[in-house]
C-alpha positions, 0 to 999 in steps of 0.5 A, a space after each residue: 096540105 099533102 095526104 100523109 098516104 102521099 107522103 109514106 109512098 114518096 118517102 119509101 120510093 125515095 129512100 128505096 132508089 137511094 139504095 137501088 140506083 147505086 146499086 145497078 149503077 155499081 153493077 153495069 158500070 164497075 162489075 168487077 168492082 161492084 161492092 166497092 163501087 155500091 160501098 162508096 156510092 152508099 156513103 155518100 149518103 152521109 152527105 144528108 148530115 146537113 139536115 141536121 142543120 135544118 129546123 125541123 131536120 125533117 119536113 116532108 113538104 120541103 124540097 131538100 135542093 137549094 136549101 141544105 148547104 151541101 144540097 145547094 147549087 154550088 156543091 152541085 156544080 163541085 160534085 160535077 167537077 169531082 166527076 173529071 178525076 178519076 179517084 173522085 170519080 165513084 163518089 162524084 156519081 153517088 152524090 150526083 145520084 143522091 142529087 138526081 133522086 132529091 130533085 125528083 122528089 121536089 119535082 114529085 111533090 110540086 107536081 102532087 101540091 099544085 
């Protein structure tokens, strides 16, 4: 088992980039728009519901790609084919960013466990 220590840093780090990546994201790329940009970004959050088909919602020695449907590999490849139309485009980015920083966190915990 993972030291909780581990575990509050992992998680504030994480939750934090969620919030900071959109954000400079929104900045160099959509500067005129950037609020808008950081808006649609950030609700693609939402995509995290599908935790709550998960018994326990929360379990921080899980790694969320690969077990929560919309976290699996075919919305993945979708959230990729989103990226190609333009109106898609910021939603497509927010939720590969929110992939991105989930599979850095599987690869942090592995890294930490083994």
């Amino acid at each position: 088992m993972v030291e909780e220590s581990f575990h509050l840093e992992r998680i504030l780090t994480h939750n934090i980039l969620h919030f900071i990546l959109p954000l400079a994201t929104a900045w160099l790329f959509y500067k005129c728009q950037w609020k808008k940009a950081f808006i649609i970004m950030i609700l693609t959050m939402l995509v995290d519901l599908d935790h709550f088909f998960s018994n326990p919602i929360f379990d921080p020695n899980r790694c969320g790609i690969g077990f929560h449907p919309l976290h699996s590999w075919p919305p993945i490849g979708i959230y990729c084919l989103m990226f190609l139309h333009p109106f898609l485009r910021l939603a497509s980015l927010g939720l590969l960013i929110h992939m991105f920083l989930d599979g850095m966190d599987c690869l942090w915990l592995e890294l930490k466990t083994n």
